[in-house]
N, C-alpha and C positions, 0 to 999 in steps of 0.2 A: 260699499263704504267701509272704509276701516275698524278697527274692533277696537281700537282704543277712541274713535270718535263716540263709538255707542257707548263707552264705559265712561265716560265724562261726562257726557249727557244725561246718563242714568244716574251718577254721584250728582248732580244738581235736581236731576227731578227730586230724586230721592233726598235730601236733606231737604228740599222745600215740603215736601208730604209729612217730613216728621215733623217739622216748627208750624206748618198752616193746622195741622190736626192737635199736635203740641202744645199750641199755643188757648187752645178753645176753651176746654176742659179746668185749667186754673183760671183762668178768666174767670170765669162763670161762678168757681167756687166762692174766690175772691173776690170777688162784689156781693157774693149773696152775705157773704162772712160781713164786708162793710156797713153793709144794709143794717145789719142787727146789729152791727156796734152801733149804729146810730138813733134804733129807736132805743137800743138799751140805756144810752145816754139818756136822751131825752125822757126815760122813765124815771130814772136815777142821778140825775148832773152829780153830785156828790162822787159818784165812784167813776168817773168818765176815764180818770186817770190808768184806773184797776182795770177797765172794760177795753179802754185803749192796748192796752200792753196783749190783754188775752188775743184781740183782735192781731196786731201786729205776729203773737205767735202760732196760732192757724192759719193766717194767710200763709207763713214760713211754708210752714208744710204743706202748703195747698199746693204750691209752687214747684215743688218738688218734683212731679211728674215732668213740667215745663221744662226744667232743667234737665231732666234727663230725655227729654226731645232735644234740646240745645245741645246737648253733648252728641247725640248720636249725628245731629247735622254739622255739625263742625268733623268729628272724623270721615262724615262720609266725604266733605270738601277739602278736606284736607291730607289727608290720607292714601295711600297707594294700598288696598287691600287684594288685589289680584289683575293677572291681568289676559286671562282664559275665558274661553266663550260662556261659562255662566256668571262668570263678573257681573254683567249689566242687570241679571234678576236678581240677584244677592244684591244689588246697592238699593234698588228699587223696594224689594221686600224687607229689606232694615229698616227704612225707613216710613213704609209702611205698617208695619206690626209698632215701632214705635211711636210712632204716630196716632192711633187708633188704641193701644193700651194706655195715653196721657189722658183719653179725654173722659174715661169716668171715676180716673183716681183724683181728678182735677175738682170734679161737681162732688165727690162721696165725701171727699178731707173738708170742703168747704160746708156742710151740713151739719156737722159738729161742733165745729168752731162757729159758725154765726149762734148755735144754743146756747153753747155755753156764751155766749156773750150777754145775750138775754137772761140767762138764770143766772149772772152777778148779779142784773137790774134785781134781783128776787128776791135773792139771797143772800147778800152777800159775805156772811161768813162760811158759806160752804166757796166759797174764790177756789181754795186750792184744790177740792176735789174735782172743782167743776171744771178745773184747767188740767190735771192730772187726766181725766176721763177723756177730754178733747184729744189730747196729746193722742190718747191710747187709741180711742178710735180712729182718728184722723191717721194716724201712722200704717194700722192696720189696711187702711181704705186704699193705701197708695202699695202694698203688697202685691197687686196683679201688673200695676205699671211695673214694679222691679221684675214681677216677669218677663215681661215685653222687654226690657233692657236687656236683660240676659240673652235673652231669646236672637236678640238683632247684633249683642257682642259676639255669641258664636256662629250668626250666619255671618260677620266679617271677616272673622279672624280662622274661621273653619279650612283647612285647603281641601278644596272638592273639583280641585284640577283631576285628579283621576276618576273624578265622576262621569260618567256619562251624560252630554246635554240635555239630552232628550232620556227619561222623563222628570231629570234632577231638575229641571226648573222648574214643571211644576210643584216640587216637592217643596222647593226652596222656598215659593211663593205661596203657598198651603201653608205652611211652616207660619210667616211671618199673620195669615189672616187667622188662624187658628188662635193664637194665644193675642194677636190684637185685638180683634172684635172680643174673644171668652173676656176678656178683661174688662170692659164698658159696664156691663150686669151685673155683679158681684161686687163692684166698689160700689156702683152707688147703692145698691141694695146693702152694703155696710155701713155707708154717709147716714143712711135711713134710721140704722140700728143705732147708732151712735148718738143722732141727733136725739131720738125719744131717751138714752142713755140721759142724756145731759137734761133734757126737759122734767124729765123723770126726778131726778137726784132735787133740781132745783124745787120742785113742788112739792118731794118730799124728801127731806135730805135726811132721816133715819132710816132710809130704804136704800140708802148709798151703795152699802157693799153687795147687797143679793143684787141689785140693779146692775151695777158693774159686772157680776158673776153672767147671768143671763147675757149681758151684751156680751159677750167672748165667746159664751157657748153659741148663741144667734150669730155669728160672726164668723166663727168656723165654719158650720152649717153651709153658711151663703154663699164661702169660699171656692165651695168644692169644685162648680163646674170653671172655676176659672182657673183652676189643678187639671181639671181636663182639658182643658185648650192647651196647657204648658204641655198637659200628657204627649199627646197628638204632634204638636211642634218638634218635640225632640224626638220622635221617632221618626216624624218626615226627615228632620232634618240628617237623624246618622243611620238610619236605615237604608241599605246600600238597593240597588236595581238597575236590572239587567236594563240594558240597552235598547233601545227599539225607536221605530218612527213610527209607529202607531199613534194614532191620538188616543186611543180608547184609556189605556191607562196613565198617560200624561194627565187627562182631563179625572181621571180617578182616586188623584195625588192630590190636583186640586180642590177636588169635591168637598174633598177628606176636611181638608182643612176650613175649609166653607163652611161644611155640614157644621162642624164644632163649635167654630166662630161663633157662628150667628145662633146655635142652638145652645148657648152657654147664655145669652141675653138675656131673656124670660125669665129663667130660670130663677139667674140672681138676682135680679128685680123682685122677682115675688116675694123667695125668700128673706130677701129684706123686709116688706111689708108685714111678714109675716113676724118676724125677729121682734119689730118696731112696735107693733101691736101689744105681743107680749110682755115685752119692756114696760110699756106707756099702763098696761094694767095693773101690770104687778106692781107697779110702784104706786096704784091706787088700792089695792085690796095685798096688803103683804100675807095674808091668810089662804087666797088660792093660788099661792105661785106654785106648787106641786102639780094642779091640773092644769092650770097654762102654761108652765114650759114642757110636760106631756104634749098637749095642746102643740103647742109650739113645734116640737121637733116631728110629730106625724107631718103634722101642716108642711112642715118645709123639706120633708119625706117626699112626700106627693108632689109637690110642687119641681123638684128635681127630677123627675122620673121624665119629663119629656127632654133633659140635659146627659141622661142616661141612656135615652134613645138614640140622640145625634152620637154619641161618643160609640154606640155600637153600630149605625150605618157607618162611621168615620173607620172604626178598624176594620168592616168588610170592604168600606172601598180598598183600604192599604192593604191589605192582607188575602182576598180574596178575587178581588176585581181583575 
């Protein structure tokens, strides 16, 4: 069969993989965010107007991820990005890695914004910190999706026509699972950190600023292993290899990226829980927040160390395998 029938077919799969996986994750936010406009309302009719606007702008941002699934499907349909025998995994794995970094900045941006809706119903002169704090969280949460983007801008735009087919496609395809899947864990385990962020403030709004403090640092924390899925991506993606028909290290390329993906999931998740905790206490006891953010940062120490693992099987497969 021709090699531009396979590259056409791959640009349609592939923009359909970025919008069906794309499209999931803001969903999700965005209805959980409407939900709590709604009972916020009904707690508070009087500020419906206030609750309505905060709502309108964390869905914005919830969305964001969606829209950069939309973008990546629209170049890959439209677009002429190569036309050499690794075309068809490079359209496939853009869209894939984009795809899959939407769907937990989609749920994490939406965790913050449905609180802060509730703590208007609460509070509502702390409105602006509580929409401030959203903002910040929800922004941060959508950070590993702008990885994924990036990530699938330069396996487009990359020229890897002097690459070798075989075992550059798996690398390409490692590439794209590596920073898509690391991305899912880490945002929402952010959404988590945000949301008790905004819970926090609104029940006790003189604890505003160390609350806010703690979320950033919890937030970074959570970030890391989805730093390591970016890690991995860019080193599959321009780290050059020799040629071969071997499967053994084609499937070594892939692992790699596997390994990280999925061993970046947990991690962030925990982390968050962990973040979210400390948050949610300290803004009840402003007295031991020295031993719970200690507390805090061992906890999500330990809790990293099996994202530390994948990241060290991931550079023995590339590097040694």
């Amino acid at each position: 069969m021709d090699l531009h029938v396979y590259i056409n077919a791959a640009s349609v799969w592939g923009a359909a993989i970025s919008m069906l996986l794309g499209a999931v994750g803001a969903a999700i936010g965005e209805g959980y965010t409407a939900a709590c406009a709604n009972e916020a309302i009904s707690r508070s009719p009087h500020r419906a107007g206030e609750i309505f606007k905060s709502m309108l702008m964390g869905q914005a941002i919830t969305e964001t991820s969606a829209i950069f699934a939309l973008l990546i499907s629209m170049i890959l349909l439209f677009t002429n990005v190569g036309s050499d025998p690794i075309t068809p995994y490079v359209l496939i794995s853009a869209g894939l890695c984009m795809g899959l970094g939407s769907i937990g900045a989609g749920i994490g941006s939406g965790l913050p914004a449905g609180a802060c809706c509730l703590g208007i119903s609460r509070q509502p002169e702390m409105s602006d910190k509580l929409t401030t704090n959203m903002l910040i969280g929800s922004s941060i949460a959508q950070t590993t999706a702008i990885y994924s983007l990036a990530v699938s801008l330069m396996m487009l735009f990359l020229n890897l026509s002097s690459h070798p087919v075989s075992p550059t496609w798996a690398a390409v395809v490692g590439a794209g699972l590596s920073v898509g899947l690391a991305a899912i864990g880490p945002a929402i385990g952010e959404g988590m950190a945000a949301k008790a962020a905004c819970d926090g403030i609104a029940r006790k709004p003189q604890a505003s600023v160390q609350i806010t403090s703690l979320m950033l640092l919890g937030m970074a924390v959570t970030e890391s292993t989805g730093v390591y899925g970016l890690l991995i991506s860019v080193i599959l993606l321009f780290k050059s290899f020799a040629a071969t028909t071997a499967i053994a290290p084609a499937m070594a390329l892939l692992s790699a990226g596997l390994c990280m993906g999925i061993g970046a999931i947990g991690p962030g998740i925990g982390e968050g829980y962990t973040a979210s905790a400390a948050i949610k206490w300290t803004g009840r006891n402003e007295k031991g927040a020295g031993v719970i953010t200690r507390t805090m940062l061992v906890g999500q120490a330990v809790s990293e160390s099996t994202g530390i693992y994948s990241l060290v099987i991931a550079f023995i497969m590339i590097f040694v395998v």
